[in-house]
Each structure stands twice: as structure tokens, then as C-alpha cells.
C-alpha positions as CSV (number, residue, x, y, z in Angstrom):
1,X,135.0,118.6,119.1
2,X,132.8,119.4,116.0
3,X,132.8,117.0,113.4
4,X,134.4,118.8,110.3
5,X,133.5,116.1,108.0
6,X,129.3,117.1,108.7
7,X,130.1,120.9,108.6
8,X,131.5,120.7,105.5
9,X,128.7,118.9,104.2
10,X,126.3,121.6,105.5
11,X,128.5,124.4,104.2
12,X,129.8,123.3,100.8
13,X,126.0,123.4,99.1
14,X,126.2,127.2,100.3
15,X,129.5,128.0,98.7
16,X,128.4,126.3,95.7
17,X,125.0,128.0,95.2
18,X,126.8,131.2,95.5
19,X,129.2,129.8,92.8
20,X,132.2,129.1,95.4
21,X,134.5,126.4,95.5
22,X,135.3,125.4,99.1
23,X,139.1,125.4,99.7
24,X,139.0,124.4,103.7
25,X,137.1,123.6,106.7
26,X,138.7,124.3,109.7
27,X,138.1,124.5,113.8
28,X,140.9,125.8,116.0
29,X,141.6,128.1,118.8
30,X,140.9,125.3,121.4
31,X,138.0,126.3,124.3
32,X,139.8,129.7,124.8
33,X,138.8,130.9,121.3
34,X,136.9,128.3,119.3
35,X,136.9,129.6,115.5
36,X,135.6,128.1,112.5
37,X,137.3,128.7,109.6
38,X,135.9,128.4,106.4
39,X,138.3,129.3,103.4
40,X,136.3,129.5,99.8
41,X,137.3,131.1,96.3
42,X,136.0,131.7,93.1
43,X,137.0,128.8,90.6
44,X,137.8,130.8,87.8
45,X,139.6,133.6,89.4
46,X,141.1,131.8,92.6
47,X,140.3,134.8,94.5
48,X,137.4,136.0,96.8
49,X,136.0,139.5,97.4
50,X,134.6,140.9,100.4
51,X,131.0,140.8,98.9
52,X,131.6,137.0,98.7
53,X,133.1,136.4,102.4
54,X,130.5,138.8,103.8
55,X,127.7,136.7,101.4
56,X,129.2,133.0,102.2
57,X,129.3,134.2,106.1
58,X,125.9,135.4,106.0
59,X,124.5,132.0,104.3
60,X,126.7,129.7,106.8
61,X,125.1,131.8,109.6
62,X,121.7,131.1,108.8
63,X,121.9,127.2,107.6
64,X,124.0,127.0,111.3
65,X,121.0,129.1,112.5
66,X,118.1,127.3,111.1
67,X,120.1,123.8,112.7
68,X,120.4,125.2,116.5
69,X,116.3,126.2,115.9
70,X,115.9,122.6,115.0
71,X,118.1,121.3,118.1
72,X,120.4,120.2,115.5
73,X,122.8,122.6,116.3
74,X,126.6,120.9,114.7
75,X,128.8,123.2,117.0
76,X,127.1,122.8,120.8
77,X,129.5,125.2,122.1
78,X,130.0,129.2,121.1
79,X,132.5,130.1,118.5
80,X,133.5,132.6,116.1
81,X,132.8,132.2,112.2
82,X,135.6,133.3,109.6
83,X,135.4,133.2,106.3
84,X,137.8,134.2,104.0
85,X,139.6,133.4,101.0
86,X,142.4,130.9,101.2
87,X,145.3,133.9,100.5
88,X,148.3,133.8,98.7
89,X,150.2,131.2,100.9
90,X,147.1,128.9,100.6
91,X,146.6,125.5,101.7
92,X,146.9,123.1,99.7
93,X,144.0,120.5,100.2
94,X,142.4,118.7,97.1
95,X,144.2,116.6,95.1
96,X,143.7,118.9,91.9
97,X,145.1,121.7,94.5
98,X,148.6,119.7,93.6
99,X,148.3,119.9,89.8
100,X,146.8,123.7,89.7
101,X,149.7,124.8,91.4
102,X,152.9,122.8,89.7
103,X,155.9,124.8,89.4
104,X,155.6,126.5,93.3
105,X,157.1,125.9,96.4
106,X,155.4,124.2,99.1
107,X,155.5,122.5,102.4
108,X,153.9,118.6,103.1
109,X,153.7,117.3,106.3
110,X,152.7,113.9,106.2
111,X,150.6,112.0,109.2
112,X,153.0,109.1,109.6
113,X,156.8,109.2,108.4
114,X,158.2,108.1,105.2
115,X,161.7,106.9,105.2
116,X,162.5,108.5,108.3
117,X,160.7,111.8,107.5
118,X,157.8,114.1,108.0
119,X,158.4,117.0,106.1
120,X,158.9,118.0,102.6
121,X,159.8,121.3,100.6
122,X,160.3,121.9,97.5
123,X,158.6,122.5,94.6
124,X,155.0,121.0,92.9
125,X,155.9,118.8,90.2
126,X,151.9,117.3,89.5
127,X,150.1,114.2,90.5
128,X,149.8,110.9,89.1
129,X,146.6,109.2,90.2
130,X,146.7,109.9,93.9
131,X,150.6,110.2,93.9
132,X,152.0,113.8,94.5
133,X,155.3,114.7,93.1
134,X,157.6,117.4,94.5
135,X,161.1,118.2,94.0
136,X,163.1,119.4,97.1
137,X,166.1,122.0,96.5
138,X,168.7,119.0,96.1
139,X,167.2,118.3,92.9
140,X,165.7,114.8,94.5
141,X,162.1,113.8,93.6
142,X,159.8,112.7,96.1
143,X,156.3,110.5,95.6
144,X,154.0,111.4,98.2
145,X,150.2,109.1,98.4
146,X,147.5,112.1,98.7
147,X,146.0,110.2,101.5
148,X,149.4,110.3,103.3
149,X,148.9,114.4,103.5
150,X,148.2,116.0,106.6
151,X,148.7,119.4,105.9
152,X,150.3,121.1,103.1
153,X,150.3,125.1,101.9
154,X,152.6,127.1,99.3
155,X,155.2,129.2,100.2
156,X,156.0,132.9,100.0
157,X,157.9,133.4,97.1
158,X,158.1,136.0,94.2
159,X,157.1,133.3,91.8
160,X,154.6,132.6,93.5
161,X,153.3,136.7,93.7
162,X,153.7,137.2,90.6
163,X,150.7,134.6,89.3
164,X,148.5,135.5,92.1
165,X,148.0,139.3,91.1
166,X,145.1,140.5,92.3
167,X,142.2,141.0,89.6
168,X,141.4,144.5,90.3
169,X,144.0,147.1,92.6
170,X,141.5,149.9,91.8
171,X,141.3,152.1,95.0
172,X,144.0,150.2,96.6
173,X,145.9,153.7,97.1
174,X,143.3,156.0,98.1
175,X,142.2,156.5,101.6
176,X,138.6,157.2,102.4
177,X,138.5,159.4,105.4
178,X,134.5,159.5,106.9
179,X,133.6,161.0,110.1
180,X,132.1,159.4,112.6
């Protein structure tokens, strides 16, 4: 199993000197399809382009590269490299993910049960300290410790589209037919 902590040290200096904020560092698809995931997106914008995935992907590939020359190689199996941007139903995974995205739905699954449970939706209502808030659809508010997390993403909902419009839909209707 590749150690996630380490890769994301090796990765997050490239996302950064290409001016990325690194959402998520990810292995999954067992021995049958081993994938790294790496999830990045412009601070300013929350969004990624192609040009950045293909630019991030291209960077991660050669540091990973330059490693396995070394016989440092992190991942001593093969595996498949994705990079993308987190997407509209993003996870949520820094502290100040919480905060940025008050006011939406989202899921928490927790690594050990509070009070009998595991699971909580509702909606974002900040942090305090280390303490995440949410609000489930009873009206009830919940205190969740950060470090309590173990997975948590935002939910489909039109509130939710509606502040993630993309920057640019130039093009986004056209097709481009080439011949091949």
C-alpha cells in the first residue's frame, strides 16, 4: 500500500509551483486497477482547466519519474495517474474546506461513532477551532471534531450549481468535427 502521507508531500510542491492548491490524495482500485488520484484547483477560482490537469499530471509524472531512476520509486507496483479537479460534488478535506463552503449540503462520515452514529447530512454551518458545525434537515445542530472526519463531500443540489458556475462556457455548444 503506498503511503499517501509521503506522496502528498512529493506532489503538493508541484501543484504549488504551478500555483495549485491540492484538494486530495487518493489511491484506490485495489491490485485490479491501482489509481492514484490527485484532485487540485486553482485557489481563487475553485476550478481547474485541462491545461492545468494535463500540466499538474505531467509534473507528478516526472518527480515520480526522477524517484523510480533513483530507486526511490513511492509506488513499487504499476498504476494509473489521474488528475483532475475536485468537481462540483467535491470532497471536503481541509478544515477551511468546512468554512469555504457554509450554507451547502454535505455528507460526514466519521471514523468511530458519536452517540450512536456514523453519518451526518445536512447543511455547513462553519467551524470553530477544529469543531465543524452542520445542521441536519430536523433543524438539530451537530458539533463534529475535524479530526473525527473520515470522509466528507457536498451534495448535488441546485444551490449548490448555482455558485459553482463555470468561469468560461465559451465553445461549450459547438462540436468540432476533424478527420482522422
Amino acid at each position: 500500500m503506498a503511503d499517501i502521507a509521503g506522496l502528498t508531500a512529493l506532489i503538493e510542491p508541484e501543484a504549488n509551483a504551478l500555483g495549485l492548491a491540492l484538494v486530495r490524495v487518493k489511491m484506490f482500485g485495489g491490485q485490479s486497477d491501482p489509481t492514484l488520484q490527485v484532485m487540485a484547483e486553482r485557489p481563487d477560482t475553485r476550478q481547474l482547466t485541462i491545461e492545468d490537469c494535463a500540466d499538474l499530471s505531467r509534473r507528478i509524472s516526472e518527480r515520480l519519474d526522477e524517484l523510480e531512476a533513483a530507486g526511490r520509486d513511492p509506488i513499487d507496483h504499476a498504476y494509473r495517474l489521474e488528475v483532475s479537479s475536485p468537481g462540483i460534488d467535491r470532497p471536503l478535506t481541509r478544515l477551511a474546506d468546512f468554512a469555504d463552503w457554509q450554507g451547502h449540503e454535505a455528507r460526514i462520515t466519521l471514523a468511530e461513532k458519536i452517540d450512536g452514529r456514523k453519518q451526518y447530512k445536512g447543511d455547513l454551518a462553519g467551524i470553530d477551532g477544529g469543531v465543524i458545525t452542520i445542521i441536519d434537515a430536523q433543524g438539530t445542530t451537530h458539533s463534529i471534531a475535524f479530526d473525527r472526519v473520515e470522509d466528507a463531500k457536498l451534495l448535488m443540489t441546485d444551490r449548490l450549481i448555482a455558485a459553482t458556475q463555470p468561469l468560461s462556457t465559451e465553445g461549450a455548444d459547438k462540436i468540432i468535427e476533424e478527420e482522422v
